[in-house]
MARZAMI-487821 format. One record per residue (C-alpha): residue number from 1; residue in one letter; x, y, z. Coordinates in Angstrom, 2 decimals. Example, Ala and Ser with C-alpha at 12.3 -4.5 7.8 and 13.67 -1.06 7.14 Angstrom:
BEGIN
PT   resi   resn        c1        c2        c3
PT      1      A     12.30     -4.50      7.80
PT      2      S     13.67     -1.06      7.14
This chain:
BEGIN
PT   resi   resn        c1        c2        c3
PT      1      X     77.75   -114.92    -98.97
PT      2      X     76.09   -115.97   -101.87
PT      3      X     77.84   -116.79   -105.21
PT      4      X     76.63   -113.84   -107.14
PT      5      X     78.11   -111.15   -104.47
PT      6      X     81.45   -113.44   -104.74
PT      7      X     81.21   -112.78   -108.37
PT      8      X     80.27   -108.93   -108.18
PT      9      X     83.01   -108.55   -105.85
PT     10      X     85.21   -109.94   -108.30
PT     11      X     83.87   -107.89   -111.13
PT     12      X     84.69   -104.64   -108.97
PT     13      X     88.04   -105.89   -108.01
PT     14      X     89.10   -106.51   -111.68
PT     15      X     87.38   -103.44   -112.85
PT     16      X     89.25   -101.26   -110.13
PT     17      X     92.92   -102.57   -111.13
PT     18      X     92.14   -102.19   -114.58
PT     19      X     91.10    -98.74   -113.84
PT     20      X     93.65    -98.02   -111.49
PT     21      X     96.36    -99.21   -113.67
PT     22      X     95.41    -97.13   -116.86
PT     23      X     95.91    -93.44   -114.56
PT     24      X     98.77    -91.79   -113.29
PT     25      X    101.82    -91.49   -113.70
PT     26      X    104.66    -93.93   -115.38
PT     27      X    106.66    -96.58   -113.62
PT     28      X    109.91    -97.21   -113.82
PT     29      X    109.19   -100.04   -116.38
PT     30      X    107.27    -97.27   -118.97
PT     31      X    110.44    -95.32   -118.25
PT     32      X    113.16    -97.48   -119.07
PT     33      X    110.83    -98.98   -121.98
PT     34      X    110.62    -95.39   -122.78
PT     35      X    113.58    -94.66   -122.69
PT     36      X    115.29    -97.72   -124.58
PT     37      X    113.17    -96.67   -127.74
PT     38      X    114.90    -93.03   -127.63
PT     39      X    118.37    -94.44   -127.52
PT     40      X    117.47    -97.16   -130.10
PT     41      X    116.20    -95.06   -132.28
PT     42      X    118.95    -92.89   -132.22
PT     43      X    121.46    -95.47   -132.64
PT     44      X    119.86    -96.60   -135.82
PT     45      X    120.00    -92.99   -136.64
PT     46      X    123.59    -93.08   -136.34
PT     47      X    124.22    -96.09   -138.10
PT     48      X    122.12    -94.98   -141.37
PT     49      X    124.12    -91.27   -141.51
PT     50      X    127.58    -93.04   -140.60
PT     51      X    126.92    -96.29   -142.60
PT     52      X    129.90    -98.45   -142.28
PT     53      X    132.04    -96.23   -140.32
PT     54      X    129.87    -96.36   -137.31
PT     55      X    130.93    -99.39   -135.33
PT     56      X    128.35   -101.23   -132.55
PT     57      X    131.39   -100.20   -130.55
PT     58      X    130.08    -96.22   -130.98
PT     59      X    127.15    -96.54   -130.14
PT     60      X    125.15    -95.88   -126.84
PT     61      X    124.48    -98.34   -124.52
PT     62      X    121.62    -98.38   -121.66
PT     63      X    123.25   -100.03   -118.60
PT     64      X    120.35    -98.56   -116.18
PT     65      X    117.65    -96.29   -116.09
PT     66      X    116.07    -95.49   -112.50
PT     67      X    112.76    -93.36   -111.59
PT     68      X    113.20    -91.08   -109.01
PT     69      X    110.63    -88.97   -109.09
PT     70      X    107.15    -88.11   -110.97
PT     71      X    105.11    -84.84   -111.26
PT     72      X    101.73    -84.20   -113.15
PT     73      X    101.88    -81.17   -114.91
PT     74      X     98.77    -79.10   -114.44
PT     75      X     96.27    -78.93   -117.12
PT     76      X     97.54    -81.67   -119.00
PT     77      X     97.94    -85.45   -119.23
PT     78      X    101.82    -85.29   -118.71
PT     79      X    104.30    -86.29   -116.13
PT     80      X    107.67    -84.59   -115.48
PT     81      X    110.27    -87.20   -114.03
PT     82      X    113.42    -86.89   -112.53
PT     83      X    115.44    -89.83   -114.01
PT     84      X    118.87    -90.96   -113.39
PT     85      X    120.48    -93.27   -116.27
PT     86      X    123.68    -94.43   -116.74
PT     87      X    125.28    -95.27   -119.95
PT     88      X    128.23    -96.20   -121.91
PT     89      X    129.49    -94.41   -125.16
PT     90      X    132.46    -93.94   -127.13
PT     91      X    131.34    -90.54   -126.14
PT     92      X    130.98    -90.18   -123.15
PT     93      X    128.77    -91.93   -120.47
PT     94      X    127.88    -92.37   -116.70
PT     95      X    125.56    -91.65   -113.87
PT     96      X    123.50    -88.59   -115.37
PT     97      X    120.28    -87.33   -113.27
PT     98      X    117.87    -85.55   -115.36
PT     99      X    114.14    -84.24   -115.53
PT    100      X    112.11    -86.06   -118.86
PT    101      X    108.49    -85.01   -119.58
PT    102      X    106.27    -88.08   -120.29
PT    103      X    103.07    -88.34   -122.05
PT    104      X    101.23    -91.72   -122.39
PT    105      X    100.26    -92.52   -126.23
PT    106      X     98.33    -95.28   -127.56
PT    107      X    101.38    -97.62   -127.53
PT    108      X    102.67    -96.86   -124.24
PT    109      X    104.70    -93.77   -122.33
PT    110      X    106.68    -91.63   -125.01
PT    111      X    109.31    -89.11   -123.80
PT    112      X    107.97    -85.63   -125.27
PT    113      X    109.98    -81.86   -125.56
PT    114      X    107.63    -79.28   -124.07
């Protein structure tokens, strides 16, 4: 084997994972990243509409978020994923399994309403 099939080969290689890792659907990382910018966003939400009577206390808290499942949708780029997260609020909180549709946006996986 010559140097310039070692090289091709590794051209392939690196052009297949790149590939490979741009398609289907999201991991349990995009999910909990996904997921994290949903509840921080709507804790900031929370603390702009109850100003100074919203404690860090009130707010939600992610403690885990696991994938369990993922489904393509047909005729369209998104995923629907059975996801259980647990949390803790002055609200309420736990173990809650539940199905979240995913699309993928320039900046990463986003969790979308149908």
């Amino acid at each position: 084997m010559n140097r310039n099939d070692v090289l091709s080969g590794l051209v392939i290689a690196v052009t297949t994972l790149s590939l490979t890792s741009c398609s289907g659907a999201p991991s349990s990382g995009d999910i909990k990243k996904a997921v994290m910018a949903q509840v921080d966003l709507a804790n900031q939400q929370a603390k702009q509409i109850g100003g100074q009577f919203v404690s860090d206390a009130m707010l939600t808290k992610v403690n885990s978020v696991k994938k369990l499942d993922c489904t393509a949708e047909k005729d369209s780029a998104a995923y629907d994923c059975d996801v259980e997260i647990d949390t803790t609020s002055a609200y309420g909180g736990g173990k809650k399994v539940g199905r979240m549709r995913f699309i993928k946006a320039s900046d990463g996986w986003q969790i979308t309403g149908r």
